[in-house]
C-alpha positions in Angstrom: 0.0 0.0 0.0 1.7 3.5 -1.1 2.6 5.7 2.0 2.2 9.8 2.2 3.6 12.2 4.5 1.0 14.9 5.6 3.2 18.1 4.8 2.4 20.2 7.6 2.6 17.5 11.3 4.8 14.9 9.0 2.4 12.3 9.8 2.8 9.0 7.6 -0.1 8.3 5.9 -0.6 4.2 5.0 -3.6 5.7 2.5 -2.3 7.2 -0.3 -6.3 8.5 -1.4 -6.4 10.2 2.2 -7.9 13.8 1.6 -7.5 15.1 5.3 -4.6 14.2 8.1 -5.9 11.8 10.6 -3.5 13.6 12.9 -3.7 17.5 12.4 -6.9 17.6 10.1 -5.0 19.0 6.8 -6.4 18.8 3.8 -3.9 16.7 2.1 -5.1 17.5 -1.0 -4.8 21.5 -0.7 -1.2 21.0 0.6 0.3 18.5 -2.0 -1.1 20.7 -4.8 0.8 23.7 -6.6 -1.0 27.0 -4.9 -1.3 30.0 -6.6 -0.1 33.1 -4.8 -3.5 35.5 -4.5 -1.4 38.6 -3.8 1.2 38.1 -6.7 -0.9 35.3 -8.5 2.8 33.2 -9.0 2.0 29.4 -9.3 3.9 28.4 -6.1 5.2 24.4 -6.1 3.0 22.2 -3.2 5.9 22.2 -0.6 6.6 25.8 -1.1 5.3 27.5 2.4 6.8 31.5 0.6 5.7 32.6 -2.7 8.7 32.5 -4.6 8.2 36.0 -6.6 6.9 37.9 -3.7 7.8 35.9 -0.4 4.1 36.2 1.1 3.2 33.4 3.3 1.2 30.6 1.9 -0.5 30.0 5.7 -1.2 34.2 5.8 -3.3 33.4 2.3 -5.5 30.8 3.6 -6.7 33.5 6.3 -10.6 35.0 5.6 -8.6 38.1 4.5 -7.5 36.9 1.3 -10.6 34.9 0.3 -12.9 34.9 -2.5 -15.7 34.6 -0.4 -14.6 37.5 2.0 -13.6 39.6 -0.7 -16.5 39.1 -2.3 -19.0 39.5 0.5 -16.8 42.9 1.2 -18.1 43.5 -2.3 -20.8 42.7 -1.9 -21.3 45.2 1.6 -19.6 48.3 -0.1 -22.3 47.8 -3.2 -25.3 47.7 0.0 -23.2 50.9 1.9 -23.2 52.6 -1.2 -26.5 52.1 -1.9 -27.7 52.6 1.4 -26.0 55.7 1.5 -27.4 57.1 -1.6 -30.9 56.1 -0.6 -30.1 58.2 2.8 -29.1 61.2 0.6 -31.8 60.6 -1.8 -35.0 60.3 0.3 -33.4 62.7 3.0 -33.6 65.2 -0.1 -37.0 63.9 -1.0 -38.7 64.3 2.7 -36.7 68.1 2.9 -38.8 69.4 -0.1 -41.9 67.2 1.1 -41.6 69.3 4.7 -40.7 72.9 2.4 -44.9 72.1 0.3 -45.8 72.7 3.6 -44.1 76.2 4.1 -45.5 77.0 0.2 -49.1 76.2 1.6 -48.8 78.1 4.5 -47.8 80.9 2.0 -50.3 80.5 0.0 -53.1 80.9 2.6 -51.8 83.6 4.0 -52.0 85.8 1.0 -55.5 85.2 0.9 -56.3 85.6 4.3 -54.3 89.3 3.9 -55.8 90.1 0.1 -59.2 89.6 2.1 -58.4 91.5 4.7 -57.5 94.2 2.4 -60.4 94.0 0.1 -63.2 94.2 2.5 -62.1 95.7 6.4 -62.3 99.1 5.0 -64.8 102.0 6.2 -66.8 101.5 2.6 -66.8 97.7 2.2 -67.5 97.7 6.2 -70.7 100.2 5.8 -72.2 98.8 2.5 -71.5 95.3 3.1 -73.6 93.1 5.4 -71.6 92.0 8.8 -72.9 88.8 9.2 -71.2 88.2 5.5 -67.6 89.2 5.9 -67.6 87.7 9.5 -68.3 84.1 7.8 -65.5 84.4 5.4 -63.6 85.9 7.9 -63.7 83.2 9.9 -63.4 80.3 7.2 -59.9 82.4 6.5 -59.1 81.7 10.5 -60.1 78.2 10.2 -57.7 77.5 7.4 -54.7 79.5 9.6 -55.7 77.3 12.6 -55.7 74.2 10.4 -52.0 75.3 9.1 -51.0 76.2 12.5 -52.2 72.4 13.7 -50.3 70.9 10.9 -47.0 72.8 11.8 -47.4 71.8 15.8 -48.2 68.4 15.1 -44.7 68.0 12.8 -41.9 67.4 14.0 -39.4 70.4 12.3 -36.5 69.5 9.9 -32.9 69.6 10.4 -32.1 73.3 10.6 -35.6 74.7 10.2 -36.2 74.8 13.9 -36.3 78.5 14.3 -38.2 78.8 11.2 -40.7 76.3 12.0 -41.6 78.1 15.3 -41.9 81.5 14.0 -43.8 80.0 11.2 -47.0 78.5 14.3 -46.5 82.1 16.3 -47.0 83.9 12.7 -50.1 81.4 12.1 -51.5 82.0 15.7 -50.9 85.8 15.4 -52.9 86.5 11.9 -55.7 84.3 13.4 -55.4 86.1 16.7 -55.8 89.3 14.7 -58.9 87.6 12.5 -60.5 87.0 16.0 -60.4 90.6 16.9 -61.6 92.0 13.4 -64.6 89.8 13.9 -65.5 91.5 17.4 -64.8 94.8 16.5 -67.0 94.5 13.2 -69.6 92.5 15.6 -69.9 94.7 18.3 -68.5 98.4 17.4 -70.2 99.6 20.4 -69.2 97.4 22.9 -66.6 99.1 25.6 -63.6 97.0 25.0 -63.5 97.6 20.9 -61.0 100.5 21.6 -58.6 98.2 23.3 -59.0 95.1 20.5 -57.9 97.8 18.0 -55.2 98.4 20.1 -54.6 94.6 19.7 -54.9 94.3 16.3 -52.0 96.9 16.1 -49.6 95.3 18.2 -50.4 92.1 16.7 -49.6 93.4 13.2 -46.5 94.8 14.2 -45.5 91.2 15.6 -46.6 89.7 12.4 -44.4 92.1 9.9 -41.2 91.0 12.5 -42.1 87.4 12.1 -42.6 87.6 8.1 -39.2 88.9 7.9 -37.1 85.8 10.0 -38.7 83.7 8.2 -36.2 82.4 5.5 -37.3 79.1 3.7 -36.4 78.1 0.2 -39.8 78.5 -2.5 -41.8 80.3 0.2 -42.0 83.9 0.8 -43.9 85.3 4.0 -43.7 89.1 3.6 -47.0 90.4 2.6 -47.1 92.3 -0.5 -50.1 94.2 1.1 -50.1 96.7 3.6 -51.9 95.7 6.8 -50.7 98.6 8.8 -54.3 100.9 7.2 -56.9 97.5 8.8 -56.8 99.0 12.6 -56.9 102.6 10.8 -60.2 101.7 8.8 -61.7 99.4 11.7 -61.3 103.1 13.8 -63.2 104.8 11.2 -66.0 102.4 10.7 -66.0 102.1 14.8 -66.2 106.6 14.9 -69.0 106.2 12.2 -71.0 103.6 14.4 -70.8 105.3 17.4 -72.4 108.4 15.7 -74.8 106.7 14.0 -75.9 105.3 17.3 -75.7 108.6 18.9 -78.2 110.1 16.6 -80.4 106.5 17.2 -80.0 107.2 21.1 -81.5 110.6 21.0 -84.0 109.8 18.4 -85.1 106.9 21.0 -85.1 109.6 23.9 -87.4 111.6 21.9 -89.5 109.0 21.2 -89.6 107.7 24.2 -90.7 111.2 25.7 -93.4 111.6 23.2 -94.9 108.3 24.2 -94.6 109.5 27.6 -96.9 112.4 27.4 -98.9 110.7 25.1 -99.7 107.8 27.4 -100.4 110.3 29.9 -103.0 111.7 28.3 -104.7 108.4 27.1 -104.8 107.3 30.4 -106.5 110.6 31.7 -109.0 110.3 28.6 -110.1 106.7 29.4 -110.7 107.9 32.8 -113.0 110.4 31.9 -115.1 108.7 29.7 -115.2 105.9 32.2 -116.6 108.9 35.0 -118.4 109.8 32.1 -120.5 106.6 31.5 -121.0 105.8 34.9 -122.9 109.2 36.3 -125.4 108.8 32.6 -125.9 105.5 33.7 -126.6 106.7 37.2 -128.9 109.7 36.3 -131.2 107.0 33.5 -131.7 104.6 36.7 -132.3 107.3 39.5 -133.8 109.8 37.1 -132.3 113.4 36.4 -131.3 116.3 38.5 -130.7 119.0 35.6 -128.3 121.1 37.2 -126.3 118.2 38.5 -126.6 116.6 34.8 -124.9 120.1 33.2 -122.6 120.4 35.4 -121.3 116.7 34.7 -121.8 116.8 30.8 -119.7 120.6 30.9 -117.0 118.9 33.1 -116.5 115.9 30.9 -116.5 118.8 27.8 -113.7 120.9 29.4 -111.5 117.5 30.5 -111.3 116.6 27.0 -110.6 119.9 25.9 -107.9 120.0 28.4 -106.5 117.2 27.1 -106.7 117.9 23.5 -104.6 121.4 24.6 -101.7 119.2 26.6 -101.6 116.6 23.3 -101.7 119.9 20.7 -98.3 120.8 22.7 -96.7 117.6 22.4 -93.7 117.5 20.2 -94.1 114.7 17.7 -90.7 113.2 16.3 -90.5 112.3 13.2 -92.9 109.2 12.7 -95.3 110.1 15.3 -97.4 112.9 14.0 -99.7 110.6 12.4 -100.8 109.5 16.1 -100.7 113.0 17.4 -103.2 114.0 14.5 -105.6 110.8 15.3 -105.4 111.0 18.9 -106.2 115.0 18.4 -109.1 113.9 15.9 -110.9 111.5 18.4 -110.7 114.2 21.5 -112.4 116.6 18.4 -115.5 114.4 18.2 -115.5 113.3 21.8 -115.8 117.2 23.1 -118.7 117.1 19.7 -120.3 114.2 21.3 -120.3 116.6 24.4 -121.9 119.4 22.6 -124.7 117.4 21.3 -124.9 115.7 24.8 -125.7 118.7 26.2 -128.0 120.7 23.4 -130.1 117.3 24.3 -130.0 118.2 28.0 -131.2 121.7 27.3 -133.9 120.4 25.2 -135.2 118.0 27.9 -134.8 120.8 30.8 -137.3 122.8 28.0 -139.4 119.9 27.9 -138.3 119.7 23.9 -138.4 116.3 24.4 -139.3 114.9 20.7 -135.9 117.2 19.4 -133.6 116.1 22.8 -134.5 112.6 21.5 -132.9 113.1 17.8 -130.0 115.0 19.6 -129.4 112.4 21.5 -129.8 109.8 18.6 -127.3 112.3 16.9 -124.9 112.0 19.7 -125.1 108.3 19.9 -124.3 108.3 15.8 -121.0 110.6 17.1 -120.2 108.7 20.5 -120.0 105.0 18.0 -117.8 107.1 15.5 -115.3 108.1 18.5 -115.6 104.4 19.8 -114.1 103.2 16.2 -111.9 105.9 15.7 -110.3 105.6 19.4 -109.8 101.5 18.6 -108.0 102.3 15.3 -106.2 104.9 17.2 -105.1 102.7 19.9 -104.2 99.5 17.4 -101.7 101.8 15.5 -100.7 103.3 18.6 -99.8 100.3 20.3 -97.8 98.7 17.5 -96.3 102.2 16.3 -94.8 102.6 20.2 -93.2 98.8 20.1 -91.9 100.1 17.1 -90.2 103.4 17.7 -88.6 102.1 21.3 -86.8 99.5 19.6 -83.3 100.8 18.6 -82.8 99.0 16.5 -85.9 99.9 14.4 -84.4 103.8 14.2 
């Protein structure tokens, strides 16, 4: 049986078809075969532990360092890193520009939001236009600026766009702050604290202009191409033209309400003499008539209304009240006629004209159902004329 010699423990082999030492664990068959140097690539003979054209060790070669399975998995991990790396640069790049549509939009809405503001808070827009109107597109504009604002506070801000990213929200917060304001003053331009919202608005402004100009972003410019500074200016004027408008409605509503002062003075004092009045002819029918008392009662009840027809003839009437003077004058005419005939009747009957103090009477019936009517039609548009005219808002 042939005999090796494993080359590296000098073991001797009595199997010549051996592939590893049974001592060491060689692989016979790597070490008794020519090698090819991999750093020189010189075919080396198989006893030769050097290279022979460059002297690098045979055992050195057989390391991971030097194999084709390391150096191609390193190939194989620079192709990934490179890769990798490019996809870092690539997508980092991608998610930068995605974050900067966000400053565009932001942009965007805020032009509007200042075009509108522009447009319509101005003394003639505010005074021909109808509030409720501009306050609901007023506030869709500060929905949209809260909605921007939300997105901005919810994200977290990019690599060196912290600063920008919170004076971006503030910026947000501030023209919606200021849309807030707009909408009470335009709401209620009476109300006590309007003065001091202006003031507001003007500070807030200022705030905004400083924050427009820090803000520095690439495809997004935040420096209004309007001028703002004229809103608080206008929103005074509107305010000033309210408060005399009001003025003028105040003392319109004091006259009124004096007129309807006297006026239901003297109502009241009429019904209470043709109540007296109906009560004592009622009394002298069922008890029977003592003449002189009977004058005297029918020239009392004639001189009342004539004292009241004097005190409403002095009343000033503002305008949209005369027509109530002039009925209320017109039913104290026939009531002082019904009067009269009243008492030509009387005079008849004391004269024992009784068949003429009969139509005199019928006569003075005709008149009393003529004042009756005219005194309800009085009083309807009386009543619904005074709900009317002391309701400020109506003047």
């Amino acid at each position: 049986m042939k005999e090796i010699v494993c080359p590296k423990c000098k073991q001797v082999i009595d199997d010549a078809d051996a592939k590893f030492c049974p001592k060491c664990g060689a692989d016979l068959q790597a070490l008794m075969t020519n090698w090819t140097c991999k750093k020189c690539g010189h075919v080396n003979s198989a006893d030769a532990s050097f290279c022979k054209s460059c002297g690098d060790s045979r055992n050195k070669q057989s390391k991971l360092i030097y194999s084709e399975k390391f150096r191609y998995g390193i190939a194989i991990v620079a192709v990934i890193l490179i890769g990798g790396l490019g996809s870092y640069f690539y997508f980092n790049g991608e998610n930068e520009q995605r974050y900067l549509t966000n400053y565009a939009a932001a942009s965007r809405d805020l032009v509007e939001v200042n075009s509108i503001l522009t447009s319509n808070v101005k003394f003639e827009s505010l005074n021909a236009a109808k509030p409720e109107q501009l306050i609901e597109q007023l506030k869709t504009q500060k929905d949209t600026l809260d909605a921007q604002a939300k997105i901005f506070s919810d994200m977290k801000p990019f690599k060196n766009y912290d600063a920008q990213h919170a004076d971006l929200i503030t910026l947000l917060q501030k023209e919606s702050e200021i849309i807030a304001q707009i909408i009470q003053v335009i709401s209620k331009p009476l109300d006590s604290t309007v003065d001091a919202s202006i003031e507001n608005i003007k500070n807030n402004l200022a705030t905004v202009k400083t924050l427009e100009e820090k803000i520095k972003v690439p495809n997004a410019n935040f420096v209004s191409t309007v001028n703002l500074s004229n809103v608080p200016e206008q929103l005074n004027v509107f305010v000033a033209e309210q408060r005399k408008v009001n003025a003028a409605k105040m003392e319109k509503l004091a006259a009124n309400q004096e007129f309807f002062r006297q006026m239901d003075d003297a109502i009241h004092r009429y019904d209470g003499a043709k109540s007296d009045l109906g009560k004592i002819l009622d009394s002298h029918k069922t008890s029977g008539i003592i003449w002189a008392d009977y004058f005297s009662v029918l020239d009392r009840a004639k001189s009342a209304r004539i004292e009241i027809r004097n005190s409403v003839s002095e009343i000033v009437a503002p305008a949209g009240t005369e027509n109530l003077k002039r009925d209320f004058r017109t039913v104290l005419d026939d009531s002082i006629s019904y009067c009269e005939l009243m008492r030509e009747a009387a005079n008849l009957g004391f004269n024992n004209y009784h068949i003429d103090r009969m139509k005199k009477e019928t006569a003075a019936k005709d008149v009393d159902a003529q004042v009756q009517s005219e005194y309800a039609t009085f009083m309807g548009s009386y009543t619904a004329a005074k709900n009317r005219l002391l309701n400020i808002n109506n003047l």
